[in-house]
N, C-alpha and C positions, 0 to 999 in steps of 0.2 A: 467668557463672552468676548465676542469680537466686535473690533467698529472697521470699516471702510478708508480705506487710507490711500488717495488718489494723488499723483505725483507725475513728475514725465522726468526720462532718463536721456541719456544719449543711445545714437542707435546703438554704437558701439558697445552698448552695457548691455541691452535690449540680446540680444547676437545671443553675447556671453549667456544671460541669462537662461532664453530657451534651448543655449545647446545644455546646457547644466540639468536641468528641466526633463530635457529628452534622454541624456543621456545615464542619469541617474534614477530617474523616475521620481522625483522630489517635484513639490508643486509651485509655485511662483509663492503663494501665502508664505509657505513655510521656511523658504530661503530668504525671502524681504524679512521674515519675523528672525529669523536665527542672526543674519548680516546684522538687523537693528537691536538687539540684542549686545549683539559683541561689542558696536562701536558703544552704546551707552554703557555698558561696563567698561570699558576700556580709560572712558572718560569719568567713571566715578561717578554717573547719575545714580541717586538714591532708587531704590526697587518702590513700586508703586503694590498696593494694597487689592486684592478682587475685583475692589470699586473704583479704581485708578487713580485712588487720591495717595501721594506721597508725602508723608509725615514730614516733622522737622528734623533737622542735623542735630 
């Protein structure tokens, strides 16, 4: 399941973004979802359940 995740960037990221987009044929969901993935691993956030609720440590 997906929820809607509205944010604003800089243009500068924006740029980046749709040449990434174009030029790999990857889609905006899936680069924001992969990008946000990495940093929350990166930082050790516990992985969240189907139903998006994250158990205890």
């Amino acid at each position: 399941m997906k929820v809607q995740l509205n944010t604003w960037v800089l243009v500068s990221t924006e740029a980046r973004l749709k040449w990434l987009v174009k030029d790999r044929q990857f889609t905006v969901t899936s680069v924001v979802d992969v990008a946000l993935q990495e940093l929350l691993d990166r930082y050790d956030v516990p992985a969240a359940d189907p139903d998006g609720r994250i158990g205890e440590r």
